[in-house]
C-alpha positions as CSV (number, residue, x, y, z in Angstrom):
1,X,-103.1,-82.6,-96.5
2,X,-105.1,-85.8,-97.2
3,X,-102.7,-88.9,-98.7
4,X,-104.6,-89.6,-102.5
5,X,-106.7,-92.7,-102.4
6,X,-104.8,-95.8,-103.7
7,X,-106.1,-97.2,-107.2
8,X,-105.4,-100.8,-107.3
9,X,-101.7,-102.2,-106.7
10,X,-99.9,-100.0,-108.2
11,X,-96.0,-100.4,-108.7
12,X,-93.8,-101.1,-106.0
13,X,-91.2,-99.0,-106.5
14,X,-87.5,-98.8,-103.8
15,X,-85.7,-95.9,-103.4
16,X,-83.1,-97.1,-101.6
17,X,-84.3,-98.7,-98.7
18,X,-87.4,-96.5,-99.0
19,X,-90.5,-98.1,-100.4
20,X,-93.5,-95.9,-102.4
21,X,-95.8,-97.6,-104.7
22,X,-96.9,-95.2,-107.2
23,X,-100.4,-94.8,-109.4
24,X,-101.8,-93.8,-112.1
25,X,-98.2,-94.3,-114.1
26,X,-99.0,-95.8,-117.5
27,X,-96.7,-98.5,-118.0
28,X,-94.5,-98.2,-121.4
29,X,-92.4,-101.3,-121.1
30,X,-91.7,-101.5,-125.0
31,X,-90.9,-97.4,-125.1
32,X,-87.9,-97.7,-122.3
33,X,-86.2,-101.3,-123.3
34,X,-83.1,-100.5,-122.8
35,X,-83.3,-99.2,-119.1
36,X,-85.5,-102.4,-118.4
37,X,-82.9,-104.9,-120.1
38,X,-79.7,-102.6,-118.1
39,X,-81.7,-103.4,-114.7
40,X,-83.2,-106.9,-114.8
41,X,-81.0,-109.0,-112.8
42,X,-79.0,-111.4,-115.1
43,X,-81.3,-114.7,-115.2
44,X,-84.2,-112.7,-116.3
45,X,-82.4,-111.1,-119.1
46,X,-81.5,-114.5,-120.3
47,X,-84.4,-116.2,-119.7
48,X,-86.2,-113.1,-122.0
49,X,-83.4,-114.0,-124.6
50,X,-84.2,-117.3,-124.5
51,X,-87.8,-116.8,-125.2
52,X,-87.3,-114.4,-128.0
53,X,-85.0,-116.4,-129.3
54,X,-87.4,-119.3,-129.7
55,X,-90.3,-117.3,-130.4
56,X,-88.9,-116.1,-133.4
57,X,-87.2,-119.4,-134.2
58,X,-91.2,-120.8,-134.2
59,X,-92.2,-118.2,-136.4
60,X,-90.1,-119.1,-139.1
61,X,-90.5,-122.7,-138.9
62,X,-93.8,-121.8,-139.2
63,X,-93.0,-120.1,-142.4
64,X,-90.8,-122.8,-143.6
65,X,-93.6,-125.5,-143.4
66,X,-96.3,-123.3,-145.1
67,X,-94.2,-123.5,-148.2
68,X,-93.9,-126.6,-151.0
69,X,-91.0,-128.8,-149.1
70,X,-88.5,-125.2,-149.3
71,X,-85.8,-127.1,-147.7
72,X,-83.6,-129.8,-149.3
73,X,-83.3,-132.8,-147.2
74,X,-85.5,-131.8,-144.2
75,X,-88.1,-135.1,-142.8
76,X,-92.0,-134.0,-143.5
77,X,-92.8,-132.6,-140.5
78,X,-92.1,-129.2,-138.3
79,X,-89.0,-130.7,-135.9
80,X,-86.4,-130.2,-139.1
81,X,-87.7,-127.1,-140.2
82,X,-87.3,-125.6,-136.5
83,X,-83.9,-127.0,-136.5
84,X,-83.2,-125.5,-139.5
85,X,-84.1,-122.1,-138.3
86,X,-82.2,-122.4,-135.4
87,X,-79.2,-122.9,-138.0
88,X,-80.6,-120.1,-140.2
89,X,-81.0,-117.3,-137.2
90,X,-77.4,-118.0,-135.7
91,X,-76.0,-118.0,-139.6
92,X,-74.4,-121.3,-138.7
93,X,-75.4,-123.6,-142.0
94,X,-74.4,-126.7,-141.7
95,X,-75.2,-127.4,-145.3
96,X,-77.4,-130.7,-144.5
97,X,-80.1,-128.6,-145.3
98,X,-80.4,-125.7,-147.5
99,X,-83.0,-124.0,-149.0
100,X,-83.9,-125.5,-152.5
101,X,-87.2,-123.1,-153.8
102,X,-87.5,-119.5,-154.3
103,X,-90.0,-119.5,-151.9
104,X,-87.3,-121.0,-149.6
105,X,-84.5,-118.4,-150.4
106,X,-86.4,-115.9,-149.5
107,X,-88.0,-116.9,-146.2
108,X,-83.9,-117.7,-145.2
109,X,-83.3,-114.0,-146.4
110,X,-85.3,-112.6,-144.0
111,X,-84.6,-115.0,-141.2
112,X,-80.9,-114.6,-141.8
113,X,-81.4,-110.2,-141.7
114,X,-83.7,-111.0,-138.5
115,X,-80.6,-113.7,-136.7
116,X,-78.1,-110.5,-137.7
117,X,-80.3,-107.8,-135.7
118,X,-80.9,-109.6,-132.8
119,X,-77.1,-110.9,-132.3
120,X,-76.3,-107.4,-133.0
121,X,-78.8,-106.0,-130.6
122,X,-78.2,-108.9,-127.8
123,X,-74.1,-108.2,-127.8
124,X,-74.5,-104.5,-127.3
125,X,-76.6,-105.0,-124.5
126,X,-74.3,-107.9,-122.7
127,X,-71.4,-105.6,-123.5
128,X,-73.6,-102.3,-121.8
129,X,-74.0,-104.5,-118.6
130,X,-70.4,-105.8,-118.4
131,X,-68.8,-102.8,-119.1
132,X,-70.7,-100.8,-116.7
133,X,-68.6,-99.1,-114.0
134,X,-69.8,-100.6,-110.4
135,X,-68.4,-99.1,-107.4
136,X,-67.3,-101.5,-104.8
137,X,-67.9,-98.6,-101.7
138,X,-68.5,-100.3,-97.7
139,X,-70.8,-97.7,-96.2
140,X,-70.9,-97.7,-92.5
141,X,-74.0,-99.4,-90.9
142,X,-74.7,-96.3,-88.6
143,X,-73.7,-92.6,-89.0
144,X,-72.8,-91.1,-85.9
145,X,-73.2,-88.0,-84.5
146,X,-70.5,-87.4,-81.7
147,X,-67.2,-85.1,-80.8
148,X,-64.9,-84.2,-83.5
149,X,-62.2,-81.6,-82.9
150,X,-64.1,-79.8,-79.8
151,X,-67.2,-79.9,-82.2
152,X,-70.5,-81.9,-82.3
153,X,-70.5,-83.7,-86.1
154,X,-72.5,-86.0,-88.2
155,X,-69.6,-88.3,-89.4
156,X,-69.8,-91.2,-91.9
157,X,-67.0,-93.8,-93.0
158,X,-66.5,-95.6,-96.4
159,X,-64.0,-97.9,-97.7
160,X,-63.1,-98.7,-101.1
161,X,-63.1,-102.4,-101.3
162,X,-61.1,-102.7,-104.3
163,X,-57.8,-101.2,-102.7
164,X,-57.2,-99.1,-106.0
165,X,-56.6,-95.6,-106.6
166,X,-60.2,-93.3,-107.2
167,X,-59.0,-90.1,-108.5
168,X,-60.5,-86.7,-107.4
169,X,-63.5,-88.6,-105.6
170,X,-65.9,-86.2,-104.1
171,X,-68.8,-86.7,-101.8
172,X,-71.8,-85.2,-100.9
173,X,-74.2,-85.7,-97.6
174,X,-78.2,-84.8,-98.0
175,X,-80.8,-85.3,-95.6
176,X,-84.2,-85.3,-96.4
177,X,-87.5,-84.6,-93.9
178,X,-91.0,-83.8,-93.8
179,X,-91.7,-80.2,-94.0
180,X,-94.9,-78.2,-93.5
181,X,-94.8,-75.1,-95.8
182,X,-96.4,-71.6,-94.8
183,X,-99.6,-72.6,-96.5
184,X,-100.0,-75.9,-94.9
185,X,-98.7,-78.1,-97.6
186,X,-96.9,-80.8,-96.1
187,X,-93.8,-82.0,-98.7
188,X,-90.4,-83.8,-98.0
189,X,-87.6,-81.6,-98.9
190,X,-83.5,-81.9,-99.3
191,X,-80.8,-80.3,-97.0
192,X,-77.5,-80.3,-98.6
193,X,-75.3,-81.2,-95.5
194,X,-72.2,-79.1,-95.6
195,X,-68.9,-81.4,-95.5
196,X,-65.5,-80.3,-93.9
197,X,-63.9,-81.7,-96.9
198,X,-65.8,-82.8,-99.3
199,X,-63.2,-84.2,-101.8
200,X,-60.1,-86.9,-101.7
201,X,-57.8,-86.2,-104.1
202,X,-56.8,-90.4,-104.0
203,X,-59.6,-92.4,-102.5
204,X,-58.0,-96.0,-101.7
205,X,-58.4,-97.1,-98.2
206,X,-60.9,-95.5,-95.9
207,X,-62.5,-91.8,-95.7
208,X,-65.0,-90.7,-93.1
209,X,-66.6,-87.6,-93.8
210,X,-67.7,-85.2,-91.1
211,X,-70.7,-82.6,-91.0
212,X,-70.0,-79.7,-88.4
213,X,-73.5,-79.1,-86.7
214,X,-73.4,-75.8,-85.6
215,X,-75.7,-72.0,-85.9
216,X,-75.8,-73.0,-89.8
217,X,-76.5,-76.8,-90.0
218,X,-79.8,-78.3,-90.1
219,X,-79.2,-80.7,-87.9
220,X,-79.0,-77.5,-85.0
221,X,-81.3,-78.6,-81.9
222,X,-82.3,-82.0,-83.5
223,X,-82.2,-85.1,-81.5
224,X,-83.4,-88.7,-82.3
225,X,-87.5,-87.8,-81.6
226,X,-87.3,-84.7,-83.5
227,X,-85.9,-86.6,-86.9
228,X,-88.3,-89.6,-86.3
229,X,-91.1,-87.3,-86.2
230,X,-90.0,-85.1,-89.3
231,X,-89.4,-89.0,-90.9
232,X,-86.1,-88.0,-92.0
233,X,-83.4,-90.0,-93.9
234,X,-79.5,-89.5,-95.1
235,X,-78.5,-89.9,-98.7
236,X,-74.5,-90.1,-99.1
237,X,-73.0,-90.4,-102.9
238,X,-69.9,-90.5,-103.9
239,X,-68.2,-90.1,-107.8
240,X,-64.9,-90.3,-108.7
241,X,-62.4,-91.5,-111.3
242,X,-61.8,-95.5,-111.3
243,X,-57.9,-94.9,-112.5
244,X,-58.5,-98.9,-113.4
245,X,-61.2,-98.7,-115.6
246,X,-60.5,-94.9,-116.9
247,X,-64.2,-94.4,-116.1
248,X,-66.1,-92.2,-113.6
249,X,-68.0,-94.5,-111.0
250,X,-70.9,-93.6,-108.4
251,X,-72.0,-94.7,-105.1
252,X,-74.7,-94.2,-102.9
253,X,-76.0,-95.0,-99.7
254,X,-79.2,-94.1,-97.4
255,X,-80.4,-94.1,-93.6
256,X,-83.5,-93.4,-92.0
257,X,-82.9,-91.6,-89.0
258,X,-83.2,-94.9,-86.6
259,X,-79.8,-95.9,-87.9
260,X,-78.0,-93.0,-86.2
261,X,-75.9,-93.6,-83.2
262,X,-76.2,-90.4,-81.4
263,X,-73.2,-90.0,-78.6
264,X,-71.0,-92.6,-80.4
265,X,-67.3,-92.4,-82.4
266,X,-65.7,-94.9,-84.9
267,X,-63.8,-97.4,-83.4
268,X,-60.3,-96.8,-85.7
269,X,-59.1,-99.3,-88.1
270,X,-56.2,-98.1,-89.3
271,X,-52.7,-99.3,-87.3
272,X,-49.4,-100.9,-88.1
273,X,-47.6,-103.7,-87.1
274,X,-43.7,-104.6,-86.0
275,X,-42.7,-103.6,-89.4
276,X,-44.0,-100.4,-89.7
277,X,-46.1,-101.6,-92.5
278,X,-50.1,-99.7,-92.2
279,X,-52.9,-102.1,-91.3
280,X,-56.6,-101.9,-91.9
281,X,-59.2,-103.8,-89.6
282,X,-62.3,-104.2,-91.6
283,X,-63.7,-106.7,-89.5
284,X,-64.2,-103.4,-86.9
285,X,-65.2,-101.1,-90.0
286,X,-69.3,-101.1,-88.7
287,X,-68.0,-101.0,-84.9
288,X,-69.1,-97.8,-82.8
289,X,-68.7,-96.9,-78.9
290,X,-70.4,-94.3,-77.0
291,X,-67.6,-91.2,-76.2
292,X,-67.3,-91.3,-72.4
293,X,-67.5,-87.7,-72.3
294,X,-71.5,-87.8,-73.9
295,X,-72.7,-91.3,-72.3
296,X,-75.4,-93.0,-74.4
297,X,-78.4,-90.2,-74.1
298,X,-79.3,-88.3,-77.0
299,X,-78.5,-84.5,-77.0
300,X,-81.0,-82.4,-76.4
Protein backbone atom coordinates (compact mmCIF):
# COMPACT_ATOMS: atom_id res chain seq x y z
CA UNK A 1 0.00 0.00 0.00
CA UNK A 2 1.33 3.28 -1.43
CA UNK A 3 2.03 6.15 1.47
CA UNK A 4 -0.61 9.31 0.32
CA UNK A 5 1.26 12.02 -1.46
CA UNK A 6 2.18 14.92 1.02
CA UNK A 7 0.22 18.33 0.41
CA UNK A 8 2.33 21.07 1.54
CA UNK A 9 3.82 21.14 5.22
CA UNK A 10 1.37 19.96 7.00
CA UNK A 11 1.46 19.83 10.89
CA UNK A 12 4.14 18.42 12.74
CA UNK A 13 2.59 16.55 15.19
CA UNK A 14 4.75 14.11 18.38
CA UNK A 15 3.41 11.24 19.74
CA UNK A 16 5.70 10.66 22.17
CA UNK A 17 8.89 10.48 20.74
CA UNK A 18 7.18 9.52 17.49
CA UNK A 19 6.87 12.18 14.81
CA UNK A 20 3.79 12.14 11.92
CA UNK A 21 2.89 15.26 10.25
CA UNK A 22 -0.54 15.08 9.20
CA UNK A 23 -2.74 16.67 6.11
CA UNK A 24 -5.55 17.77 5.02
CA UNK A 25 -6.65 18.62 8.91
CA UNK A 26 -8.46 21.93 8.77
CA UNK A 27 -7.13 24.00 11.41
CA UNK A 28 -9.93 25.28 14.08
CA UNK A 29 -7.65 27.21 16.43
CA UNK A 30 -10.62 29.53 17.73
CA UNK A 31 -13.11 26.23 18.04
CA UNK A 32 -10.63 24.27 20.58
CA UNK A 33 -9.12 27.32 22.87
CA UNK A 34 -9.09 25.90 25.71
CA UNK A 35 -6.92 22.73 24.78
CA UNK A 36 -4.56 25.25 22.93
CA UNK A 37 -4.27 27.67 26.01
CA UNK A 38 -3.91 24.10 28.59
CA UNK A 39 -0.78 23.10 26.26
CA UNK A 40 1.07 26.18 25.21
CA UNK A 41 4.10 26.31 27.36
CA UNK A 42 3.81 29.15 29.94
CA UNK A 43 5.66 32.20 28.08
CA UNK A 44 3.38 31.86 25.14
CA UNK A 45 0.32 31.89 27.09
CA UNK A 46 1.40 35.10 28.62
CA UNK A 47 2.79 36.67 25.81
CA UNK A 48 -0.94 35.84 24.07
CA UNK A 49 -2.34 37.57 27.32
CA UNK A 50 -0.30 40.27 26.88
CA UNK A 51 -1.31 40.94 23.38
CA UNK A 52 -5.03 40.67 24.00
CA UNK A 53 -4.72 42.58 26.75
CA UNK A 54 -3.34 45.53 24.78
CA UNK A 55 -5.28 44.90 21.82
CA UNK A 56 -8.31 45.49 23.49
CA UNK A 57 -6.87 48.15 25.61
CA UNK A 58 -6.22 50.04 21.89
CA UNK A 59 -9.56 49.51 20.92
CA UNK A 60 -11.09 51.40 23.49
CA UNK A 61 -8.78 54.19 23.45
CA UNK A 62 -9.75 54.27 20.14
CA UNK A 63 -13.24 54.70 21.29
CA UNK A 64 -12.49 57.09 23.90
CA UNK A 65 -10.84 59.61 21.44
CA UNK A 66 -13.59 59.35 18.79
CA UNK A 67 -15.80 60.96 21.33
CA UNK A 68 -16.17 64.94 22.37
CA UNK A 69 -13.21 65.11 25.21
CA UNK A 70 -15.41 61.94 27.33
CA UNK A 71 -12.87 61.92 29.96
CA UNK A 72 -12.36 64.60 32.62
CA UNK A 73 -8.86 65.69 33.01
CA UNK A 74 -7.22 63.58 30.23
CA UNK A 75 -4.24 65.78 27.90
CA UNK A 76 -5.58 66.05 24.08
CA UNK A 77 -4.16 63.30 22.65
CA UNK A 78 -4.44 59.25 22.55
CA UNK A 79 -1.42 58.41 25.48
CA UNK A 80 -4.24 59.45 28.48
CA UNK A 81 -7.01 57.87 26.99
CA UNK A 82 -4.96 54.48 26.67
CA UNK A 83 -3.97 54.93 30.09
CA UNK A 84 -7.21 55.36 31.04
CA UNK A 85 -8.36 52.12 29.57
CA UNK A 86 -5.81 50.34 31.06
CA UNK A 87 -7.36 51.72 34.43
CA UNK A 88 -10.85 51.07 33.12
CA UNK A 89 -10.28 47.14 31.92
CA UNK A 90 -8.46 46.23 35.29
CA UNK A 91 -11.54 48.20 37.29
CA UNK A 92 -8.70 49.95 39.13
CA UNK A 93 -9.93 53.90 38.87
CA UNK A 94 -7.75 55.99 40.22
CA UNK A 95 -10.26 58.85 40.04
CA UNK A 96 -7.74 61.33 38.07
CA UNK A 97 -9.73 60.69 35.34
CA UNK A 98 -13.26 59.74 35.01
CA UNK A 99 -15.70 59.74 32.55
CA UNK A 100 -17.55 63.14 32.29
CA UNK A 101 -20.19 62.63 28.94
CA UNK A 102 -22.83 60.20 28.31
CA UNK A 103 -20.96 59.24 25.50
CA UNK A 104 -18.16 58.61 28.03
CA UNK A 105 -20.20 56.47 30.57
CA UNK A 106 -21.15 54.30 28.33
CA UNK A 107 -17.96 53.44 26.34
CA UNK A 108 -16.49 52.79 30.35
CA UNK A 109 -19.62 50.43 30.68
CA UNK A 110 -18.67 48.27 28.14
CA UNK A 111 -14.96 48.43 28.70
CA UNK A 112 -15.53 47.75 32.40
CA UNK A 113 -18.12 44.29 31.30
CA UNK A 114 -15.22 43.47 28.73
CA UNK A 115 -12.06 43.98 31.78
CA UNK A 116 -14.65 41.59 34.08
CA UNK A 117 -14.80 38.71 31.25
CA UNK A 118 -11.44 38.50 30.44
CA UNK A 119 -10.06 38.57 34.24
CA UNK A 120 -12.64 36.05 34.75
CA UNK A 121 -11.78 33.99 31.71
CA UNK A 122 -7.72 34.56 32.26
CA UNK A 123 -7.99 33.24 36.23
CA UNK A 124 -9.85 30.04 35.35
CA UNK A 125 -7.42 29.18 32.93
CA UNK A 126 -4.18 29.99 35.23
CA UNK A 127 -6.01 28.06 37.95
CA UNK A 128 -6.75 24.93 35.09
CA UNK A 129 -2.96 24.85 34.49
CA UNK A 130 -1.76 25.09 38.17
CA UNK A 131 -4.08 22.82 39.51
CA UNK A 132 -3.52 20.25 36.98
CA UNK A 133 -2.26 16.90 38.53
CA UNK A 134 1.43 16.22 36.93
CA UNK A 135 3.02 13.00 37.65
CA UNK A 136 6.53 13.12 38.70
CA UNK A 137 7.24 9.11 37.26
CA UNK A 138 11.42 8.21 36.32
CA UNK A 139 10.93 5.68 33.51
CA UNK A 140 13.86 3.51 32.83
CA UNK A 141 15.96 4.49 29.80
CA UNK A 142 15.90 0.85 28.41
CA UNK A 143 13.40 -1.99 29.01
CA UNK A 144 15.00 -5.16 29.24
CA UNK A 145 14.22 -8.37 28.23
CA UNK A 146 16.20 -10.97 30.45
CA UNK A 147 15.71 -13.92 33.29
CA UNK A 148 13.08 -13.50 35.76
CA UNK A 149 12.09 -16.41 38.08
CA UNK A 150 13.38 -19.26 35.53
CA UNK A 151 11.43 -17.17 32.81
CA UNK A 152 12.40 -14.97 29.86
CA UNK A 153 10.48 -11.27 30.64
CA UNK A 154 10.09 -7.94 29.22
CA UNK A 155 10.64 -5.93 32.56
CA UNK A 156 10.41 -2.08 33.12
CA UNK A 157 11.28 0.02 36.29
CA UNK A 158 9.67 3.39 37.54
CA UNK A 159 10.17 5.45 40.40
CA UNK A 160 8.00 7.97 41.95
CA UNK A 161 10.07 10.97 42.34
CA UNK A 162 7.96 12.66 44.83
CA UNK A 163 8.50 9.93 47.64
CA UNK A 164 4.64 10.08 48.48
CA UNK A 165 1.99 7.56 48.75
CA UNK A 166 0.01 6.72 44.99
CA UNK A 167 -2.91 4.81 46.06
CA UNK A 168 -4.22 1.76 44.02
CA UNK A 169 -1.75 2.79 41.04
CA UNK A 170 -2.12 0.43 38.15
CA UNK A 171 -0.12 -0.05 35.03
CA UNK A 172 -0.51 -1.17 31.69
CA UNK A 173 2.38 -2.25 28.95
CA UNK A 174 1.26 -2.03 24.98
CA UNK A 175 3.42 -2.51 22.15
CA UNK A 176 2.60 -1.43 18.93
CA UNK A 177 3.99 -2.81 15.22
CA UNK A 178 3.42 -2.85 11.68
CA UNK A 179 1.05 -5.47 10.60
CA UNK A 180 0.11 -6.74 7.16
CA UNK A 181 -3.61 -7.82 7.22
CA UNK A 182 -5.04 -10.96 5.09
CA UNK A 183 -5.91 -8.52 2.26
CA UNK A 184 -2.61 -6.84 2.05
CA UNK A 185 -3.37 -3.76 3.96
CA UNK A 186 -0.52 -2.82 5.86
CA UNK A 187 -1.69 -0.94 9.47
CA UNK A 188 0.15 -0.56 12.91
CA UNK A 189 -1.76 -2.26 15.54
CA UNK A 190 -1.76 -2.50 19.61
CA UNK A 191 -0.77 -5.64 21.77
CA UNK A 192 -1.82 -5.33 25.22
CA UNK A 193 1.24 -6.89 27.03
CA UNK A 194 0.03 -9.04 29.81
CA UNK A 195 1.64 -7.85 33.33
CA UNK A 196 2.44 -10.30 36.32
CA UNK A 197 0.96 -7.68 38.46
CA UNK A 198 -0.33 -5.10 37.13
CA UNK A 199 -1.36 -3.02 40.16
CA UNK A 200 0.47 -1.46 43.51
CA UNK A 201 -1.72 -1.04 46.12
CA UNK A 202 0.94 2.02 47.56
CA UNK A 203 3.24 3.18 44.78
CA UNK A 204 6.11 5.30 46.70
CA UNK A 205 9.49 4.12 45.94
CA UNK A 206 10.21 1.97 42.94
CA UNK A 207 8.13 -0.71 40.92
CA UNK A 208 9.39 -2.72 37.88
CA UNK A 209 6.93 -4.46 36.08
CA UNK A 210 7.55 -7.74 34.31
CA UNK A 211 5.90 -9.19 31.02
CA UNK A 212 6.21 -13.21 30.95
CA UNK A 213 7.07 -14.05 27.26
CA UNK A 214 5.92 -17.24 26.76
CA UNK A 215 3.27 -19.61 24.07
CA UNK A 216 0.80 -16.56 24.75
CA UNK A 217 2.91 -13.31 24.53
CA UNK A 218 3.56 -11.47 21.47
CA UNK A 219 6.84 -10.99 21.97
CA UNK A 220 7.12 -15.27 21.36
CA UNK A 221 10.22 -15.81 18.80
CA UNK A 222 10.97 -11.99 18.49
CA UNK A 223 14.42 -10.77 18.58
CA UNK A 224 15.89 -7.17 17.98
CA UNK A 225 15.75 -7.61 13.80
CA UNK A 226 12.36 -8.94 13.82
CA UNK A 227 10.86 -5.69 16.01
CA UNK A 228 13.02 -3.26 13.89
CA UNK A 229 11.59 -4.67 10.84
CA UNK A 230 7.80 -4.73 12.11
CA UNK A 231 8.96 -0.85 13.47
CA UNK A 232 7.65 -1.59 16.70
CA UNK A 233 7.43 0.59 19.91
CA UNK A 234 6.36 0.23 23.86
CA UNK A 235 3.89 2.46 25.40
CA UNK A 236 3.87 2.13 29.38
CA UNK A 237 1.04 4.29 31.45
CA UNK A 238 0.42 4.40 34.69
CA UNK A 239 -2.77 6.13 36.85
CA UNK A 240 -3.29 6.17 40.28
CA UNK A 241 -4.47 8.21 43.23
CA UNK A 242 -1.97 11.25 44.33
CA UNK A 243 -3.13 10.80 48.23
CA UNK A 244 -1.49 14.51 48.29
CA UNK A 245 -3.48 16.13 45.95
CA UNK A 246 -6.77 13.78 46.38
CA UNK A 247 -6.54 13.65 42.51
CA UNK A 248 -6.02 10.77 40.05
CA UNK A 249 -2.65 11.37 38.12
CA UNK A 250 -1.26 9.75 34.73
CA UNK A 251 1.94 8.80 33.33
CA UNK A 252 3.29 7.65 30.26
CA UNK A 253 6.19 6.62 28.55
CA UNK A 254 7.34 5.16 25.00
CA UNK A 255 10.30 3.16 23.23
CA UNK A 256 11.06 2.18 19.86
CA UNK A 257 12.36 -1.13 19.85
CA UNK A 258 16.29 0.14 19.59
CA UNK A 259 15.96 1.05 23.24
CA UNK A 260 15.70 -2.55 24.40
CA UNK A 261 18.48 -4.25 26.11
CA UNK A 262 17.96 -7.73 25.17
CA UNK A 263 20.06 -10.29 27.62
CA UNK A 264 20.35 -7.58 30.39
CA UNK A 265 18.83 -7.22 34.23
CA UNK A 266 18.38 -4.07 36.55
CA UNK A 267 21.24 -3.39 38.43
CA UNK A 268 19.20 -3.17 42.14
CA UNK A 269 18.86 0.06 43.93
CA UNK A 270 17.32 -0.71 46.89
CA UNK A 271 19.79 -1.66 50.12
CA UNK A 272 20.29 -0.49 53.71
CA UNK A 273 22.85 0.78 55.59
CA UNK A 274 24.46 0.19 59.37
CA UNK A 275 21.22 1.20 60.82
CA UNK A 276 18.92 -0.93 59.14
CA UNK A 277 17.40 2.08 57.65
CA UNK A 278 16.27 1.08 53.49
CA UNK A 279 18.26 2.99 50.88
CA UNK A 280 17.55 3.90 47.30
CA UNK A 281 20.37 4.46 44.67
CA UNK A 282 18.89 6.52 41.88
CA UNK A 283 22.04 7.53 40.51
CA UNK A 284 22.06 3.48 39.23
CA UNK A 285 18.17 3.68 38.43
CA UNK A 286 18.98 3.68 34.25
CA UNK A 287 22.00 1.15 34.92
CA UNK A 288 21.65 -2.42 33.17
CA UNK A 289 24.30 -5.49 32.86
CA UNK A 290 24.11 -8.37 30.63
CA UNK A 291 22.97 -11.82 32.85
CA UNK A 292 26.03 -14.00 32.69
CA UNK A 293 23.99 -16.85 31.95
CA UNK A 294 22.60 -15.05 28.30
CA UNK A 295 25.96 -13.07 27.31
CA UNK A 296 25.15 -10.01 25.17
CA UNK A 297 23.55 -11.80 21.83
CA UNK A 298 20.04 -11.47 21.15
CA UNK A 299 17.82 -14.55 21.55
CA UNK A 300 16.83 -16.09 18.76
Amino acid sequence: MSAPAPRGKGTLVRLGSREVRAHGLPSHVWRDLFHHSMTAPWSLFFASFAAVFLTINTFYATLYWLGDAPIANARPGFEDLFYFSIETLATVGYGDMHPQTSYGHLVATLEIFTGMSVLAVMTGLVFARFSKPRARVLFASHPVVGPYEGRRALMLRMANARHNMVAEANARLWMTRVETTAEGQTMRRFHDLKLERAQNPVFALSWTIFHIIDETSPLHGQDAAALAQSQASFVVTLSGLDETSGQTMYARHGYEHHALRWNHIYLDILGADEDGVAIIDYGRFHDTRAHPAHGHQPPT
